[in-house]
N, C-alpha and C positions, 0 to 999 in steps of 0.2 A: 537333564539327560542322564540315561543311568548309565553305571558306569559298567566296564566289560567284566566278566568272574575269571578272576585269575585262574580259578581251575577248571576252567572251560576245555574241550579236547580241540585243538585245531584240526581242519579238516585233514591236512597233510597228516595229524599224529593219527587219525582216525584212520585213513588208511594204512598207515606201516603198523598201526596195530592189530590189525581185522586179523580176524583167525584164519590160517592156510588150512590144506588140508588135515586135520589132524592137529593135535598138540604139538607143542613146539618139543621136541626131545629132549631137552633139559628142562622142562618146567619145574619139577620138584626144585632143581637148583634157582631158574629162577622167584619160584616163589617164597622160599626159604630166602635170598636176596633181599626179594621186597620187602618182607615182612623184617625183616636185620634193619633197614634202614631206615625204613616207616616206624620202628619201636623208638630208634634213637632220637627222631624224627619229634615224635608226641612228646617222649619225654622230657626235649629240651624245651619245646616250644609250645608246650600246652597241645589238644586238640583244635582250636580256631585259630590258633599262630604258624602250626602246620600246613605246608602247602602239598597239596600233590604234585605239581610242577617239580617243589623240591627235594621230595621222596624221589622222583621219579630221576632225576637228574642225577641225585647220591648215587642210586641203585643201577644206571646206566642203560634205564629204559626208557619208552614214552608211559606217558598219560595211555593212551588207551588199552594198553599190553596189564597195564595194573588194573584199568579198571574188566577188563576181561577175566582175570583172575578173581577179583575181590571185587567189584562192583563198585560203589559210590564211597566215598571219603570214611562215611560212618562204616558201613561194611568193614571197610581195612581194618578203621580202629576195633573194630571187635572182634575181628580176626589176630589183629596183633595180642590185643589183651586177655581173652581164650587160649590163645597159644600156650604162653608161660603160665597166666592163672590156673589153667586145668591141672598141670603137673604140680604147679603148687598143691592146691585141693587134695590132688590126690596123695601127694606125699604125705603131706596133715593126716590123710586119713592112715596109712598105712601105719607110722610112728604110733599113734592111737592102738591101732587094732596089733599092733605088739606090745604096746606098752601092756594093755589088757588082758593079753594073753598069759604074761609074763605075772601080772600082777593084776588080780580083779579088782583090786582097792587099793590103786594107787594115791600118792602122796598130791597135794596142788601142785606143789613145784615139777613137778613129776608130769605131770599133764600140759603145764605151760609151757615144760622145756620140749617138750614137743611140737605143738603149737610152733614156735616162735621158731624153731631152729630149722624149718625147710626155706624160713624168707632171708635167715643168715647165711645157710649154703647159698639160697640163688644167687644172693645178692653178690660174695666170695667168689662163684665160681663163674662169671667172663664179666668183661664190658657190657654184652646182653644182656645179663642176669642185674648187671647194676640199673641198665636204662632200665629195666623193665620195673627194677623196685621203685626209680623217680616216675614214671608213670602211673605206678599204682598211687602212688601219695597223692597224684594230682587227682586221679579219678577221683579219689576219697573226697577231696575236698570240692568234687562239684557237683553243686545240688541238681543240676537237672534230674529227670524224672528217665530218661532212659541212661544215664549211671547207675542209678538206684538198680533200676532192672538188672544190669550187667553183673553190678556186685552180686545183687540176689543169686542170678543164675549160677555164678561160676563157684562162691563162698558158703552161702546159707547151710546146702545141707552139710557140709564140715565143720560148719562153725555150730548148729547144734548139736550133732554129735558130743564136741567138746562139752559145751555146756551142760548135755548132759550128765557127761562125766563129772565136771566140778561140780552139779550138782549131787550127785553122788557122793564124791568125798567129801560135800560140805551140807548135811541135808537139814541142819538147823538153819539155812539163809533158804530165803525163798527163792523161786530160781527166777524170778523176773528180777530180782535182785542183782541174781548173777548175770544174768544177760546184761542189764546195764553197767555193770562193774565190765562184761566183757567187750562193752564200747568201748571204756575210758581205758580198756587194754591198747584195742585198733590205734586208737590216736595214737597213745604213749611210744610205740613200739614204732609206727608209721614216722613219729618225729624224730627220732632218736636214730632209725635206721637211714635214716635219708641224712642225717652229718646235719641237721638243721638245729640240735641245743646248742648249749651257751655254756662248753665243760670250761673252758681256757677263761671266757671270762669269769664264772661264777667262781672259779678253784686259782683267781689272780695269775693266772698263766701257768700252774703248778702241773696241771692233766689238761692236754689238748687233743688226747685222741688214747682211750681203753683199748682199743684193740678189739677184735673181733670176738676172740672167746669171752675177753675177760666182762666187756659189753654186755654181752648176751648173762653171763652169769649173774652180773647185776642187775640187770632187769627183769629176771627169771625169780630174783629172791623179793626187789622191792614191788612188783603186780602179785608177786603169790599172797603179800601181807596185804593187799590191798585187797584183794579178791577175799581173802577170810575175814578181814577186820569185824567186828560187833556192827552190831544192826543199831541204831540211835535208839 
């Protein structure tokens, strides 16, 4: 016998969600809501550990009042991760396109500290901006085939940009070179920023936690040498 779907809408929620005449007059508020609580939602609990029921419950809605705004479970989560991702992107870009203005032939360090410092504001600046950095580490890590997609859409065109920049100030490496050196950036940064190394054990309890700038400074100077290093 199969079993019932937890995130099925009951009939009852089906009607106290139907759309009245017109929007609800706080919708902006509550969708901004949903989406608050649906982020923290994913990122504790993965995407498949995530319940609607219990998005829905956090946020002091039903089920069908969310799925009226957002549609199906996937939907959310792409609406959640679009949300913050786009502003990320764009801020990447923006840093870039002053960094370049300021300077045509910027330094590596110079380009990655760019890069790297819109995901240290988010991450700094609320609770939101934190869940949303553990969500993105999770995305990173799952292979399915529409993550792949979502990355693409929201990251790619910023992240070539970049590349092409270090390729620029690096034009002895080839730039498929650099592009893969700018994978093993993604990771580095992605584990480091989520509190998931090993400083307190590796340094015998001496450093348990860099701090935000000084963090960022370090990891700005040890990917710039990795990103130049000689070609084998």
């Amino acid at each position: 016998m199969s079993q019932p779907d937890p995130d099925a809408i009951r009939p009852q929620e089906a009607q106290a969600g139907r759309r009245g005449p017109g929007r609800p007059k706080d919708g902006g508020d509550l969708r901004d809501s949903i989406l608050d609580h649906a982020e923290r939602a994913f990122a504790g609990a993965g995407y498949n550990g995530a319940r609607m029921r219990d998005i829905a419950a956090r946020a002091g809605v039903n089920q069908a009042l969310i799925r009226y705004y957002f549609g199906a479970k996937q939907d959310l989560f792409d609406e959640v991760f679009r949300r913050r991702g786009t502003i990320l992107a764009q801020h990447r870009q923006t840093l870039l396109q002053e960094l370049l203005a300021v300077d045509p032939a910027p330094k590596v360090e110079a380009i990655l500290q760019a890069y790297l410092k819109p995901q240290w504001d988010m991450k700094y600046s609320s609770a939101g901006g934190a869940a949303f950095v553990q969500l993105q580490a999770r995305l990173h890590a799952e292979p399915e085939e529409h993550a792949l997609r979502l990355r693409r859409e929201v990251y790619d065109p910023q992240v070539r940009r970049y590349i092409d920049a270090l390729h620029a100030a690096l034009p002895q490496i080839p730039r498929d070179i650099i592009s893969i050196r700018m994978a093993f950036l993604v990771g580095t940064y992605l584990f480091m920023l989520n509190d998931l190394g090993r400083l307190g054990d590796l340094t015998d309890g001496h450093v348990a936690d860099l701090g935000e700038t000084l963090m960022l400074d370090h990891l700005v100077r040890f990917l710039a040498a990795g990103m130049q290093a000689p070609i084998a």
